[in-house]
CHARMM internal coordinates of N, CA and C (Angstrom, degrees):
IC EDIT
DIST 1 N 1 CA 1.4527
DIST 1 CA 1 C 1.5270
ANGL 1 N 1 CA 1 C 108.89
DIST 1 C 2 N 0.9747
ANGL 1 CA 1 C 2 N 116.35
DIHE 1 N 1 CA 1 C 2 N 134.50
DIST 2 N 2 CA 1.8097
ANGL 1 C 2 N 2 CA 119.23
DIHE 1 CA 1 C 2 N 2 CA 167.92
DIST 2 CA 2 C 1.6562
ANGL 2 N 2 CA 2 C 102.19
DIHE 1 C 2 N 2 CA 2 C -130.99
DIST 2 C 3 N 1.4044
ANGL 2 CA 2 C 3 N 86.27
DIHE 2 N 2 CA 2 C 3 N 114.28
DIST 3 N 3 CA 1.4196
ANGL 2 C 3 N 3 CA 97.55
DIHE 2 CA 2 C 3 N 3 CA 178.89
DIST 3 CA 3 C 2.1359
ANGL 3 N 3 CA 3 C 93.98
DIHE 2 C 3 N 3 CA 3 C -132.39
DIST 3 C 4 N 1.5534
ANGL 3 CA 3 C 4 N 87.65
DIHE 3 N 3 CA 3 C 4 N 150.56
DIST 4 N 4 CA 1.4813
ANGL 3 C 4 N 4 CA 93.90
DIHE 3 CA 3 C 4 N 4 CA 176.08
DIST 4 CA 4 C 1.3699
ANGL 4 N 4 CA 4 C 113.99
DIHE 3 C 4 N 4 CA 4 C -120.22
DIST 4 C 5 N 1.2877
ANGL 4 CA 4 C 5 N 112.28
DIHE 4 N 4 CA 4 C 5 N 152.15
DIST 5 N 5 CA 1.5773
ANGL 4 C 5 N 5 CA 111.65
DIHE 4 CA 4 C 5 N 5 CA 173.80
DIST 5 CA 5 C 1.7783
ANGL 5 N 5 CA 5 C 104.62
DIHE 4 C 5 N 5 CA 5 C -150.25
DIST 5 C 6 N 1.4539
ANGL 5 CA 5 C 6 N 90.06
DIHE 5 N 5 CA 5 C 6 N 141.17
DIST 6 N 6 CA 1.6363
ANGL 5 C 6 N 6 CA 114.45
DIHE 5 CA 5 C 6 N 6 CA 174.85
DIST 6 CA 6 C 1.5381
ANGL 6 N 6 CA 6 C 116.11
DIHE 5 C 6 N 6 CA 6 C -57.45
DIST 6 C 7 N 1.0870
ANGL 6 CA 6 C 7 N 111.07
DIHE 6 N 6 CA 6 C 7 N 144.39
DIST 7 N 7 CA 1.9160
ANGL 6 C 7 N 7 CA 111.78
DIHE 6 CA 6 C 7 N 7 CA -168.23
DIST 7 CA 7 C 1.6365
ANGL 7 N 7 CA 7 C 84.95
DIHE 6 C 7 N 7 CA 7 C -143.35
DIST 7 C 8 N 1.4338
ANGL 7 CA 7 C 8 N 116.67
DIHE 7 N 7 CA 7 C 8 N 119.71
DIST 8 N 8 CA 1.5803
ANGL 7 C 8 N 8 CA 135.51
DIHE 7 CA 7 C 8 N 8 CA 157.34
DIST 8 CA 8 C 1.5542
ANGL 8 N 8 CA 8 C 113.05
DIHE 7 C 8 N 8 CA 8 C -92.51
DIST 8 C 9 N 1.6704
ANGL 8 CA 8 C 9 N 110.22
DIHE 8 N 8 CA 8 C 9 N 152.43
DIST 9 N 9 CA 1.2146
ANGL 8 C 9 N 9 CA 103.31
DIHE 8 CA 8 C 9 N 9 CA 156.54
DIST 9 CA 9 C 1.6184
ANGL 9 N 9 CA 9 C 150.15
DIHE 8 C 9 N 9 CA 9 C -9.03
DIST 9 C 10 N 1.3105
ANGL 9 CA 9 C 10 N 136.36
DIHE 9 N 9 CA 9 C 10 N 83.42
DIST 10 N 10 CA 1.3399
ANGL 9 C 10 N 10 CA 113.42
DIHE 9 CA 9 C 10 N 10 CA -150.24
DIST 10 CA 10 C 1.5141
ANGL 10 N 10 CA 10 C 124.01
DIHE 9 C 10 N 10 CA 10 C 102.82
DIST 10 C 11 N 1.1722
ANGL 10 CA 10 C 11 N 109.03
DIHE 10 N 10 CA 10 C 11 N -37.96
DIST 11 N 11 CA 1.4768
ANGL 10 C 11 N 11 CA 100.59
DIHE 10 CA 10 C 11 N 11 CA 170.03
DIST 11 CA 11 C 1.4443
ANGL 11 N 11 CA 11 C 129.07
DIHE 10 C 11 N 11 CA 11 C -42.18
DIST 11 C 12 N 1.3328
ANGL 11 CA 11 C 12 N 134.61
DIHE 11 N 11 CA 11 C 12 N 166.70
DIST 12 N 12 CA 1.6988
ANGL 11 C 12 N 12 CA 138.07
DIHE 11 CA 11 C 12 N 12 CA 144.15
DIST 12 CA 12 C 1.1686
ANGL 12 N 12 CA 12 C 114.13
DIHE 11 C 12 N 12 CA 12 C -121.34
DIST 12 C 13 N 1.4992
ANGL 12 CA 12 C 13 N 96.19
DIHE 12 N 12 CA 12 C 13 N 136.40
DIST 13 N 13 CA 1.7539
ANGL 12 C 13 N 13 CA 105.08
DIHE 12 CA 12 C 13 N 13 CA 173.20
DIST 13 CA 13 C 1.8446
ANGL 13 N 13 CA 13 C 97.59
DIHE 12 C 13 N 13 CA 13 C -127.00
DIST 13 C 14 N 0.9522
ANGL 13 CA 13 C 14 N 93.02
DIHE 13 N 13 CA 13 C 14 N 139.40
DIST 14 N 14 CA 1.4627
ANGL 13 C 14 N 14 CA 136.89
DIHE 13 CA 13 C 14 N 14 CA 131.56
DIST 14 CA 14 C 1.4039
ANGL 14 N 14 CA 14 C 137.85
DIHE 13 C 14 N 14 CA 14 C -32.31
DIST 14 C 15 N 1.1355
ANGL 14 CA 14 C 15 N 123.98
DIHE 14 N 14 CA 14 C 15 N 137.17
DIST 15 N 15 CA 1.5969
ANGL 14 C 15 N 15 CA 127.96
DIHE 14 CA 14 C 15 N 15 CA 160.56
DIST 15 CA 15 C 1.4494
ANGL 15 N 15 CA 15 C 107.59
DIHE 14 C 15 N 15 CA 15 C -179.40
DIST 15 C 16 N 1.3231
ANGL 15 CA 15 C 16 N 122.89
DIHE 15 N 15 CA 15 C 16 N 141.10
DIST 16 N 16 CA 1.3210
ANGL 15 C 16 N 16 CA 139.30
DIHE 15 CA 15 C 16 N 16 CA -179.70
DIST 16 CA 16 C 1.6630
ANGL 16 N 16 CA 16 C 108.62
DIHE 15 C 16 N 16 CA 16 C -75.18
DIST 16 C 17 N 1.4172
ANGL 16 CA 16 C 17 N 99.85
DIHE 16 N 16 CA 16 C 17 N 149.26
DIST 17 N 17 CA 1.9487
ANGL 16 C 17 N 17 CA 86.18
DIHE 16 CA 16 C 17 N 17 CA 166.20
DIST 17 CA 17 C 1.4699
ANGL 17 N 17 CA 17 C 106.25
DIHE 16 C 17 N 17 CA 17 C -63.52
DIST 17 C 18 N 1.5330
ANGL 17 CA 17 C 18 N 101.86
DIHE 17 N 17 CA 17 C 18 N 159.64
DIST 18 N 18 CA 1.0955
ANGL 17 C 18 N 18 CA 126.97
DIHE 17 CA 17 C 18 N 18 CA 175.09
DIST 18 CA 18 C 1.9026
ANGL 18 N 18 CA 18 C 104.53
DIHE 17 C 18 N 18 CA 18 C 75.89
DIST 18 C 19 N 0.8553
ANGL 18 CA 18 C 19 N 131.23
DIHE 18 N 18 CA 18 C 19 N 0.26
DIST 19 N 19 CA 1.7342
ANGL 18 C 19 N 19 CA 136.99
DIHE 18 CA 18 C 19 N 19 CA 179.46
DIST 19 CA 19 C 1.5236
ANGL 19 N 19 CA 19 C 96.08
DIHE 18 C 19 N 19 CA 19 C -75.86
DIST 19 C 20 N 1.2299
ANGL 19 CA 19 C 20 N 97.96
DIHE 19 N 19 CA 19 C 20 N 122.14
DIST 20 N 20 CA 1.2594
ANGL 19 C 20 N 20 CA 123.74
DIHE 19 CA 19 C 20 N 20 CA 179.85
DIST 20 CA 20 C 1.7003
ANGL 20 N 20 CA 20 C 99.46
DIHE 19 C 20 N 20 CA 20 C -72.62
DIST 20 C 21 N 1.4817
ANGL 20 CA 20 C 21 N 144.68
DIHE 20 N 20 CA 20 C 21 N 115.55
DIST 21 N 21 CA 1.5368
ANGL 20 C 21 N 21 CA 121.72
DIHE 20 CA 20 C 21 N 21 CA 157.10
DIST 21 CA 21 C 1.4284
ANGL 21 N 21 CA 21 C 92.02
DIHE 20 C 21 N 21 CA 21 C -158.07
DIST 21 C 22 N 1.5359
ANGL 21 CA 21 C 22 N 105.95
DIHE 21 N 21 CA 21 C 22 N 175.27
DIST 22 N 22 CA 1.2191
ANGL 21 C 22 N 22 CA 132.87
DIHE 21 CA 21 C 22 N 22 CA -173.43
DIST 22 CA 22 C 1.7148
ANGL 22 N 22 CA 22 C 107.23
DIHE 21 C 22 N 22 CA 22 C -165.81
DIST 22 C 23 N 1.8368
ANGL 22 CA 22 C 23 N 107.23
DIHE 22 N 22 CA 22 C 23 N 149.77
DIST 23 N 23 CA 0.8771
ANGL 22 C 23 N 23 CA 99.92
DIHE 22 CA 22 C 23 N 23 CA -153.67
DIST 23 CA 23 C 1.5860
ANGL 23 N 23 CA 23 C 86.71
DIHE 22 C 23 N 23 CA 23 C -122.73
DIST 23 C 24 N 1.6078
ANGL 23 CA 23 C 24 N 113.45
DIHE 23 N 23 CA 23 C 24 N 163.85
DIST 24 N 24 CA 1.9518
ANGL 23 C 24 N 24 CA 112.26
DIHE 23 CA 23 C 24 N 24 CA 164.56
DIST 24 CA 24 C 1.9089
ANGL 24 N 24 CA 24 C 102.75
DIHE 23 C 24 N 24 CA 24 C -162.69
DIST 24 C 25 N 1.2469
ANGL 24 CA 24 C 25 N 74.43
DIHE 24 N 24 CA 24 C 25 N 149.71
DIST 25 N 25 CA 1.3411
ANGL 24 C 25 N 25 CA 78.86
DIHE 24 CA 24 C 25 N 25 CA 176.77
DIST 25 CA 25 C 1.8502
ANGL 25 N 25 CA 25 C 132.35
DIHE 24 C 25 N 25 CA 25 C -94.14
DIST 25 C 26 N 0.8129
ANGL 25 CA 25 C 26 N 146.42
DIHE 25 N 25 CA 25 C 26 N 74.21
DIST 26 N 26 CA 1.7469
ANGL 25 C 26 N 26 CA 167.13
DIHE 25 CA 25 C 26 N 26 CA -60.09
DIST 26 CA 26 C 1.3070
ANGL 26 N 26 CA 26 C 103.10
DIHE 25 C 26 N 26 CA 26 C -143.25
DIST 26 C 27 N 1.8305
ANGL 26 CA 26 C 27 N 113.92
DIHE 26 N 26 CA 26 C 27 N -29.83
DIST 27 N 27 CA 1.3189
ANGL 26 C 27 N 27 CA 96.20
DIHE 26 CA 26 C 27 N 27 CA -177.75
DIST 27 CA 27 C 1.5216
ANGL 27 N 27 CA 27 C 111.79
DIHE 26 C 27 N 27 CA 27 C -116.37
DIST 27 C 28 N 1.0271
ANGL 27 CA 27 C 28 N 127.94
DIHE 27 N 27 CA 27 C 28 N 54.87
DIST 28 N 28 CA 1.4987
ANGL 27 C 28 N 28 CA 154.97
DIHE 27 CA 27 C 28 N 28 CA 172.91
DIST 28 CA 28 C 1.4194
ANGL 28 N 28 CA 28 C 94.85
DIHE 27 C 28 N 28 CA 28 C 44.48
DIST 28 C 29 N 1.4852
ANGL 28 CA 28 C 29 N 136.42
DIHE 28 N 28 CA 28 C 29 N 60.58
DIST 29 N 29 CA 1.3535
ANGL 28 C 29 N 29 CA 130.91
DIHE 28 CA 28 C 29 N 29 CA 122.82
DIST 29 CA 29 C 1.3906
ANGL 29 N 29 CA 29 C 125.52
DIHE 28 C 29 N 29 CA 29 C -70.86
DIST 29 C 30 N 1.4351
ANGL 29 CA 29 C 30 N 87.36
DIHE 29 N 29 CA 29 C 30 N -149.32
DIST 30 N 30 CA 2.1445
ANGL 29 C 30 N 30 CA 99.49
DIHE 29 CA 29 C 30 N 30 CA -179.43
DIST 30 CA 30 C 1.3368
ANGL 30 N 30 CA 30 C 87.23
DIHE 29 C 30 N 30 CA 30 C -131.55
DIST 30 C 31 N 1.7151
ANGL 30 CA 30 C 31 N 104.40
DIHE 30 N 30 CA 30 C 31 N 118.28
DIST 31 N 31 CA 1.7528
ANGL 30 C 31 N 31 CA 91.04
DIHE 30 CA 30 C 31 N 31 CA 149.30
DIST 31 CA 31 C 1.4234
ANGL 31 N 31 CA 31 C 129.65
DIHE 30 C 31 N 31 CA 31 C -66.16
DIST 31 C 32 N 1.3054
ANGL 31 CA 31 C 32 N 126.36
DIHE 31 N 31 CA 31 C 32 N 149.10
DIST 32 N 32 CA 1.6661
ANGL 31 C 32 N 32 CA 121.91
DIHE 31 CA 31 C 32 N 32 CA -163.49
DIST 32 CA 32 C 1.7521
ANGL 32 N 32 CA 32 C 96.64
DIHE 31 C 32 N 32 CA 32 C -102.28
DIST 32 C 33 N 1.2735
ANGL 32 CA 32 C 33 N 112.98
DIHE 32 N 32 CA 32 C 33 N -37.84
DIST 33 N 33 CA 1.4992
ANGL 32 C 33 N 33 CA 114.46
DIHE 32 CA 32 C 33 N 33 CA -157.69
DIST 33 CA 33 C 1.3283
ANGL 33 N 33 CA 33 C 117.21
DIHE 32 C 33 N 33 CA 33 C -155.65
DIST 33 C 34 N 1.3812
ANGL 33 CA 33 C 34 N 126.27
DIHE 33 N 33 CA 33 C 34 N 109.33
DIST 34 N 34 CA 1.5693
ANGL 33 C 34 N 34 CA 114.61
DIHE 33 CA 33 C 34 N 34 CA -165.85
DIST 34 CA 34 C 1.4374
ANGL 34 N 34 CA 34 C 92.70
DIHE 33 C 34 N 34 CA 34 C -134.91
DIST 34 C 35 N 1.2366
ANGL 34 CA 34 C 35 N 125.31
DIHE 34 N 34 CA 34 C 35 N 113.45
DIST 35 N 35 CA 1.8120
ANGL 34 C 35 N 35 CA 119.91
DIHE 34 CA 34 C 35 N 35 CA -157.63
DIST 35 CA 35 C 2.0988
ANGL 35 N 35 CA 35 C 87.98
DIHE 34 C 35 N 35 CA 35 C -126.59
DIST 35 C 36 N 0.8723
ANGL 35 CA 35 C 36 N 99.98
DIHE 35 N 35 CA 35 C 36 N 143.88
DIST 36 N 36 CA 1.5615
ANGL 35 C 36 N 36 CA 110.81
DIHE 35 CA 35 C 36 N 36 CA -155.30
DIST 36 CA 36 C 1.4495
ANGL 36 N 36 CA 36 C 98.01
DIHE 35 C 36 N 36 CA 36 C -145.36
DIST 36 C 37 N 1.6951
ANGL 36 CA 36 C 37 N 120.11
DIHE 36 N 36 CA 36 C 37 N 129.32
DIST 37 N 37 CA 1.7706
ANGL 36 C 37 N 37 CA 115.15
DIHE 36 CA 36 C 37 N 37 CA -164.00
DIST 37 CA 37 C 1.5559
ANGL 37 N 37 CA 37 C 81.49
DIHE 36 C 37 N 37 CA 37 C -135.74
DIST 37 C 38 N 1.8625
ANGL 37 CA 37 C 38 N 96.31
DIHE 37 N 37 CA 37 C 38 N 159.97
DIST 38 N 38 CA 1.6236
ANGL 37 C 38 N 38 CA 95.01
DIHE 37 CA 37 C 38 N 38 CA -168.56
DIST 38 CA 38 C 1.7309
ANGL 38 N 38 CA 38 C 67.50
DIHE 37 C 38 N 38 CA 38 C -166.80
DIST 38 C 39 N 1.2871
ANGL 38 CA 38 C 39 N 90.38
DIHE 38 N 38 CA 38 C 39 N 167.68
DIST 39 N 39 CA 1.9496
ANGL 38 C 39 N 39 CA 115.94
DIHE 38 CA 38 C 39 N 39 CA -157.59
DIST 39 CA 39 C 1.8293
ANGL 39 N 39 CA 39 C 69.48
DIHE 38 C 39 N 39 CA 39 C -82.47
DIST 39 C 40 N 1.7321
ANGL 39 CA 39 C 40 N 93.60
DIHE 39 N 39 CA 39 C 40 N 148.79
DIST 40 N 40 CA 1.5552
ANGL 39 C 40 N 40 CA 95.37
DIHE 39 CA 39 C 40 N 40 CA 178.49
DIST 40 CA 40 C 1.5372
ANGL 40 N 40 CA 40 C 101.10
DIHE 39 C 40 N 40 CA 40 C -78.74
DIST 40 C 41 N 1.6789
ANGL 40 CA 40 C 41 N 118.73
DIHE 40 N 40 CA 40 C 41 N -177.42
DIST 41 N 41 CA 1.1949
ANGL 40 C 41 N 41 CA 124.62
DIHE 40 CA 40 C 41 N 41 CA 162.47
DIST 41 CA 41 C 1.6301
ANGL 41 N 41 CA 41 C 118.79
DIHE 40 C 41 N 41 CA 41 C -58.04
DIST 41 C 42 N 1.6032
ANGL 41 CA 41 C 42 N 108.90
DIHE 41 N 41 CA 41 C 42 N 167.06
DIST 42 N 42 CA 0.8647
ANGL 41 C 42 N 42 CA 116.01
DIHE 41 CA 41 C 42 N 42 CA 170.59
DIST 42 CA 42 C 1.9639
ANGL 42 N 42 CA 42 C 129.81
DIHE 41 C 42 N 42 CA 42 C -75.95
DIST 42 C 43 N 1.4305
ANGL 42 CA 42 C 43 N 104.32
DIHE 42 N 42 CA 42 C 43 N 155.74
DIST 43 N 43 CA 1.5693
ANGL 42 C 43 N 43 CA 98.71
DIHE 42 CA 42 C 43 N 43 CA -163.82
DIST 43 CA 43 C 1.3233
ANGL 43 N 43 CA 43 C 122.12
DIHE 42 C 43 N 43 CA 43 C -69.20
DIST 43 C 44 N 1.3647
ANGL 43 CA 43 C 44 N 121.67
DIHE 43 N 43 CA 43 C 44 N 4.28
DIST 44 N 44 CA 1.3711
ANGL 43 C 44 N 44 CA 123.34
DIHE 43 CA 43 C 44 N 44 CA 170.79
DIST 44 CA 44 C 2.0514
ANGL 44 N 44 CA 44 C 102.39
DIHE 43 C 44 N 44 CA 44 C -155.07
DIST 44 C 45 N 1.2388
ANGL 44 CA 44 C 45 N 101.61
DIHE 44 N 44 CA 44 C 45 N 153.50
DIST 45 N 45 CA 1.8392
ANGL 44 C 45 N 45 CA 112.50
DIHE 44 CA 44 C 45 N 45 CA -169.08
DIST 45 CA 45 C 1.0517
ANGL 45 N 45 CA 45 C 98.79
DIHE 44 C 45 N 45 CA 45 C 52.28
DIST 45 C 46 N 1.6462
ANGL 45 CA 45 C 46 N 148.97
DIHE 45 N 45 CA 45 C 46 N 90.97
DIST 46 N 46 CA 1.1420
ANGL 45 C 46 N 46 CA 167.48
DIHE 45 CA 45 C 46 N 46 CA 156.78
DIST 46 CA 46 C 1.4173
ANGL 46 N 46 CA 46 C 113.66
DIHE 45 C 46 N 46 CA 46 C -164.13
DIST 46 C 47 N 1.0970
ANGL 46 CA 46 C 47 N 133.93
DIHE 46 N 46 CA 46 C 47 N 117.12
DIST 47 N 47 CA 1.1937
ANGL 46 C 47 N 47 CA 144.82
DIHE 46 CA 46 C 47 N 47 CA 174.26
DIST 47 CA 47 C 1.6229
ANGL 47 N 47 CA 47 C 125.97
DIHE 46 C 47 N 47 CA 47 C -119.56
DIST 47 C 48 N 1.5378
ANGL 47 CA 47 C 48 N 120.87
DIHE 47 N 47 CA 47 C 48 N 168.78
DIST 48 N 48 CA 1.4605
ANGL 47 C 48 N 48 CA 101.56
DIHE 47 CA 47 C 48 N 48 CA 177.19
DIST 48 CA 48 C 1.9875
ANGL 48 N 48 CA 48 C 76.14
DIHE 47 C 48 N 48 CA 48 C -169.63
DIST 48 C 49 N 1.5197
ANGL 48 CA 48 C 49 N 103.03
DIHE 48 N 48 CA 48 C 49 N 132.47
DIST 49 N 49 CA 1.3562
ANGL 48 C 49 N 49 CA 108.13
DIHE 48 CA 48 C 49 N 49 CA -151.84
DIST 49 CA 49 C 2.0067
ANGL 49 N 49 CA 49 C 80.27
DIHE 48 C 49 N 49 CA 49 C -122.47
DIST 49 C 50 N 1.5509
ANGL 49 CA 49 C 50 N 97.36
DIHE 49 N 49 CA 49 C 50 N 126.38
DIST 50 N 50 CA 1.7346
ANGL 49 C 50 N 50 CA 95.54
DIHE 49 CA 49 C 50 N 50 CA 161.95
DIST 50 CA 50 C 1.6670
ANGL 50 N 50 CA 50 C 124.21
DIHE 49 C 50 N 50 CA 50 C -53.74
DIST 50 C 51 N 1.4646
ANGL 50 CA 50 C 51 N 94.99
DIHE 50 N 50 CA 50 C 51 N -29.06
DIST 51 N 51 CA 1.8582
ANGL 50 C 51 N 51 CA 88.19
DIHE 50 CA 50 C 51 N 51 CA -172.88
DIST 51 CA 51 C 1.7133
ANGL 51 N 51 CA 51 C 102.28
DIHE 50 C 51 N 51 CA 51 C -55.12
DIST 51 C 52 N 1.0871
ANGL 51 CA 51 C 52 N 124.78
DIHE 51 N 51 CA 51 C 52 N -27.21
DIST 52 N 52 CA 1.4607
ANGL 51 C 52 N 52 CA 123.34
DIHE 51 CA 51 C 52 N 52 CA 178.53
DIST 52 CA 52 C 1.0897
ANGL 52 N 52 CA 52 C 110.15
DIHE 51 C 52 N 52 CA 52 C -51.88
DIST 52 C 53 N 1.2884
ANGL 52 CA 52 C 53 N 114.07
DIHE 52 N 52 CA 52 C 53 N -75.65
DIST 53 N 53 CA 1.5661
ANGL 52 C 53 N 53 CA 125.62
DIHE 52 CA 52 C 53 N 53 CA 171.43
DIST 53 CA 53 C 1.5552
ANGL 53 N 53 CA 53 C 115.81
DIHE 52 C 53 N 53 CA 53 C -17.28
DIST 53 C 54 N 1.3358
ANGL 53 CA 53 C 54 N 89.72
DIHE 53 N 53 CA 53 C 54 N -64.62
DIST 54 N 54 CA 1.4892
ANGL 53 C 54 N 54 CA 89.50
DIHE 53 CA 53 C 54 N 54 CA 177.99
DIST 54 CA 54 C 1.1176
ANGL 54 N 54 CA 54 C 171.66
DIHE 53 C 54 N 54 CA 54 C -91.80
DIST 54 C 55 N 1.7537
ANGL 54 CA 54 C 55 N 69.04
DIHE 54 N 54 CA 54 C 55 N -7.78
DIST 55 N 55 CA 1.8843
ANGL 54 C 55 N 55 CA 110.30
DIHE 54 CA 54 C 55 N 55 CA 152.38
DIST 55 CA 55 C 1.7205
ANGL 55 N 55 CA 55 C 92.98
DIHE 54 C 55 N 55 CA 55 C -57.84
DIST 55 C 56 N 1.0561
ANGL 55 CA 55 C 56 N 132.58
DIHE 55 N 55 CA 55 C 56 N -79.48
DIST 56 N 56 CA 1.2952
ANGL 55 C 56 N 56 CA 130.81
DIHE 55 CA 55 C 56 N 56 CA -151.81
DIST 56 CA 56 C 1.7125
ANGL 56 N 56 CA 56 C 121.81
DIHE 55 C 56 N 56 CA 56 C -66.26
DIST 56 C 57 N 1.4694
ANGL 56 CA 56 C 57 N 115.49
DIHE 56 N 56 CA 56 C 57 N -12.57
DIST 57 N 57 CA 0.9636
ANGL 56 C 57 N 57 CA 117.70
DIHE 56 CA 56 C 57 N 57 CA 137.02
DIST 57 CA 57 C 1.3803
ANGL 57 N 57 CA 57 C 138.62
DIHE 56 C 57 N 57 CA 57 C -37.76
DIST 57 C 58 N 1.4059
ANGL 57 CA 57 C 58 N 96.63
DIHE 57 N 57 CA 57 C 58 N -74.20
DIST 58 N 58 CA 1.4674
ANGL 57 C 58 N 58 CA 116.24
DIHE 57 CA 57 C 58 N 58 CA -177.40
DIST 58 CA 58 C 1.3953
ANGL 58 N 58 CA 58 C 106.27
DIHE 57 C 58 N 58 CA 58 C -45.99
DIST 58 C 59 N 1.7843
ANGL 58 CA 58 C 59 N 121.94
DIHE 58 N 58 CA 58 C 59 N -62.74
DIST 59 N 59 CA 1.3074
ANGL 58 C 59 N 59 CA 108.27
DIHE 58 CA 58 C 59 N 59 CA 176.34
DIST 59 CA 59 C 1.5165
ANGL 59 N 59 CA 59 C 126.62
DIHE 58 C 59 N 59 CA 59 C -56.70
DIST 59 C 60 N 1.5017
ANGL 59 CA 59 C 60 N 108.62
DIHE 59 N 59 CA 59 C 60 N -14.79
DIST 60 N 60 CA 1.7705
ANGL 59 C 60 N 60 CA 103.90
DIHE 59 CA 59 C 60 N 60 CA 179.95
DIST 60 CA 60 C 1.4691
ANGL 60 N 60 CA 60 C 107.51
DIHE 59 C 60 N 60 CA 60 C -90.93
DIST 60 C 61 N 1.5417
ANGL 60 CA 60 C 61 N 130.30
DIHE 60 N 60 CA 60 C 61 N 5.86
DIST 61 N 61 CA 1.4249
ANGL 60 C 61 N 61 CA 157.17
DIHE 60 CA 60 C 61 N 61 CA 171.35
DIST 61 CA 61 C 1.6577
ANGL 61 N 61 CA 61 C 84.43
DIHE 60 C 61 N 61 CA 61 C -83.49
DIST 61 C 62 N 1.4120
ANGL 61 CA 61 C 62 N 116.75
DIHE 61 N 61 CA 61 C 62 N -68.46
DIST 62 N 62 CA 1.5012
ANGL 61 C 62 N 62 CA 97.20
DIHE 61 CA 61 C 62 N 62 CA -152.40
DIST 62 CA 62 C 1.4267
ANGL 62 N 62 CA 62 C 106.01
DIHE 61 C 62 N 62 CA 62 C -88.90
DIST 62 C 63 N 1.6452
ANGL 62 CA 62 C 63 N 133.66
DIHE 62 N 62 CA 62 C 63 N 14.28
DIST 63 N 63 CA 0.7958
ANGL 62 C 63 N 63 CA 155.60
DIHE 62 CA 62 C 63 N 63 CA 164.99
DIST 63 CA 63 C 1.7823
ANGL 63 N 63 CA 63 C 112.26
DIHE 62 C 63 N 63 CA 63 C -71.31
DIST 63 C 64 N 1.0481
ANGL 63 CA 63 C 64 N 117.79
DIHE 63 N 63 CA 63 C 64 N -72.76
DIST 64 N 64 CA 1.2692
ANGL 63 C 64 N 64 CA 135.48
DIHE 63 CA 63 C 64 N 64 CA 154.59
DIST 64 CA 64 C 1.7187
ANGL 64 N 64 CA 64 C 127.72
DIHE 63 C 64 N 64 CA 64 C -21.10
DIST 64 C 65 N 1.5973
ANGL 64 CA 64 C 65 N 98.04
DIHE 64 N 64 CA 64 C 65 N -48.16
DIST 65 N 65 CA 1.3941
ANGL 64 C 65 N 65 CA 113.44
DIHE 64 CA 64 C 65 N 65 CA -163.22
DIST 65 CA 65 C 1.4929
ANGL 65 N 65 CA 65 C 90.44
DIHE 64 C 65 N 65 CA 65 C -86.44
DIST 65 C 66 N 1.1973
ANGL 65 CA 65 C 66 N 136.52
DIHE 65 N 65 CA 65 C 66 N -24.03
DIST 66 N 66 CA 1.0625
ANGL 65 C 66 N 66 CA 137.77
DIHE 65 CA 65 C 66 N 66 CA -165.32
DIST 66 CA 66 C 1.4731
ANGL 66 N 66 CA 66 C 123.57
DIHE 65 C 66 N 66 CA 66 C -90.08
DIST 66 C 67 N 1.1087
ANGL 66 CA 66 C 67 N 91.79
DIHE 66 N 66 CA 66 C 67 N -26.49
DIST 67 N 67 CA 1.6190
ANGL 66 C 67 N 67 CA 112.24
DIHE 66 CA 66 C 67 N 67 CA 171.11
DIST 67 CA 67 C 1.6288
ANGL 67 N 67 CA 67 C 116.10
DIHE 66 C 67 N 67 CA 67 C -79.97
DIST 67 C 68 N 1.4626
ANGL 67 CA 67 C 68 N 88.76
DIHE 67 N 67 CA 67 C 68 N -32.88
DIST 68 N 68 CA 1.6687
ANGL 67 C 68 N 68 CA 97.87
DIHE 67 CA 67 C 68 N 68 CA -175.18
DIST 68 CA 68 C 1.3918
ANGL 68 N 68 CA 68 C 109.17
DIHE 67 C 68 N 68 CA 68 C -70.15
DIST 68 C 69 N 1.3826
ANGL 68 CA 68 C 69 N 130.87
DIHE 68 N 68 CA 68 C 69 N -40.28
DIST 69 N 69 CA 1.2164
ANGL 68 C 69 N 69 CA 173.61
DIHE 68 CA 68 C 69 N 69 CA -179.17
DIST 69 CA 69 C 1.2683
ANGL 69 N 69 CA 69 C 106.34
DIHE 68 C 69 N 69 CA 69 C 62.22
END
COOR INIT
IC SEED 1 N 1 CA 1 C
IC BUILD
């Protein structure tokens, strides 16, 4: 099934594991804040490394600057 639905300011959504979705924003703003929670990792062989972080910063830094020009 692909069904779509509208999300305003404030809203909560939902999705089950395994739910396929993706989200965009349609009426040519900027999304400001899209904060997304998921069961943490597990207590041992799970990791989460800052260089990520900050790799992806940096490119949304040079993302930014570029736009700004």
């Amino acid at each position: 099934m692909n069904r779509q639905l509208g999300l305003r300011p404030g809203d909560t959504f939902w999705t089950g594991v395994g739910c396929i979705h993706a989200f965009y924003e349609v009426k040519g703003g900027t999304v400001l804040w899209l904060e997304t929670s998921a069961p943490g990792p597990p207590d041992r062989h799970s990791y989460r490394f800052d260089r990520d972080w900050e790799y992806l910063a940096e490119q949304l830094r040079d993302q930014l600057s570029a736009v700004a020009g």
